[in-house]
N, C-alpha and C positions, 0 to 999 in steps of 0.2 A: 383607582381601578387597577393602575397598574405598578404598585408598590413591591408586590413579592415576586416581579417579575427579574429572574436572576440567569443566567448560563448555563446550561447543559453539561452537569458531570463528564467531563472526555477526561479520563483516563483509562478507557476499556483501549486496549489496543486494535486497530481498525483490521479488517478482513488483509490488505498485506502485509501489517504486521504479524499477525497469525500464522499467516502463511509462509512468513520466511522465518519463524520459531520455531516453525516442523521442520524445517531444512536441516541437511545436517552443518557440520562447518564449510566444508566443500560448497555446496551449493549453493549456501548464501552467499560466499562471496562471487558465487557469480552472477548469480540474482543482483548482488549488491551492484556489482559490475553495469551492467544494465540500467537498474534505475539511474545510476548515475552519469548514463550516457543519452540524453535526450534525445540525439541528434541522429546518433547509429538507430535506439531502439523510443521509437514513438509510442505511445501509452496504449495506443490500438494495437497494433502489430505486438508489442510485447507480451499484453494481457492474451491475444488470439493464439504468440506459441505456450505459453502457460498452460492455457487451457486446453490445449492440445496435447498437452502431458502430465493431465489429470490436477492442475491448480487452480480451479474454479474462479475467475476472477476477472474484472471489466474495468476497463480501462479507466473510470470514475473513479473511483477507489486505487485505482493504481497513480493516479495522477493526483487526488491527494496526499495521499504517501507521500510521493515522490517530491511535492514542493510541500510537505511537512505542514500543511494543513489539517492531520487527522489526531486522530486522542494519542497517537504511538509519541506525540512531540509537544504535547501539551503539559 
């Protein structure tokens, strides 16, 4: 029954990944800045000022991103 049962294609880059590809270089590294500080910027708080300046995006998906859990690292 369950023979052809295989892994979901993740090479589509995830919703943050996308999102810091429109960025320009400036911006991502401060985006980058960020994801890389868990501690300062928490995946809720981070996604709520994102979205507050027009980056659509929730904290789920920022928090895979973030521990490299999504298709952007597969």
């Amino acid at each position: 029954m369950l023979e052809d049962l295989i892994p979901p294609d993740r090479t589509r880059k995830c919703k943050m990944g996308r999102i810091m590809e429109s960025l320009d270089d400036k911006d991502q590294g401060i985006l980058q800045k960020a994801l890389d500080n868990p501690e300062v910027w928490a995946a809720k708080t981070l996604a709520r000022e994102l979205t507050m300046r027009g980056l659509s995006i929730t904290e789920g998906p920022l928090g895979l991103h973030r521990n490299k859990s999504c298709g952007c690292f597969r």
